[in-house]
N, C-alpha and C positions, 0 to 999 in steps of 0.2 A: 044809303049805305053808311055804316057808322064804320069808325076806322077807329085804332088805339089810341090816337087824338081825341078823338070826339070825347072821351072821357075824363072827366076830371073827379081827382077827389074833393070834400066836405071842404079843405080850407086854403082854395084858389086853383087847383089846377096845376099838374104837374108841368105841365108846358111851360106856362108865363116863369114857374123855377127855373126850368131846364134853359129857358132863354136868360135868363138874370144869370146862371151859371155861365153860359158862353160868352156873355158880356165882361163880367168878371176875368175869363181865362184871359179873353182879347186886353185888357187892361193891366191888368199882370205883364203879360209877356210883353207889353209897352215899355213898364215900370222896367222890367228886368234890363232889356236892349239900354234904354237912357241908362243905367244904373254901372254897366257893364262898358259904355262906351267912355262914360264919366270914371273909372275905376281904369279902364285902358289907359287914359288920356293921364292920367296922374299917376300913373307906372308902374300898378299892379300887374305883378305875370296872368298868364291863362291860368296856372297852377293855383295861385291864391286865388282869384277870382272862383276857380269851378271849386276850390274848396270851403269857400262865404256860403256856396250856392249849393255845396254838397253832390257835386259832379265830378265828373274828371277834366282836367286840361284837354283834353282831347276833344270831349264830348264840345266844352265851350269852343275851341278853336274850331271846329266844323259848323258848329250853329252860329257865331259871331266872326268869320274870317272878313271879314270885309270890315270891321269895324279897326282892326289895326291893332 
């Protein structure tokens, strides 16, 4: 039984992409947390912080509350 996997195009396979893409997001949103906890720590608000990152204070204080 072939499945929408089973299928790859001419130049590697959409998959081995789609997995280097979710590797990528994982590594990012690594990058982001250190970047944000290091910007907390040196006494950037939520405010300036979600607006480097083009968010709202808000958005970062629910996704980073535990970072302080």
């Amino acid at each position: 039984m072939r499945t929408s996997t089973d299928t790859q195009d001419g130049d590697g396979g959409v998959v081995p992409e789609l997995a280097a893409v979710a590797e990528a997001k994982r590594e990012l949103a690594r990058r982001e947390e250190v970047a944000v906890r290091r910007a907390r720590h040196q006494g950037l608000s939520w405010a300036e912080i979600g607006t480097l990152l083009g968010v709202t204070r808000q958005t970062m204080h629910r996704k980073y509350r535990k970072v302080g």
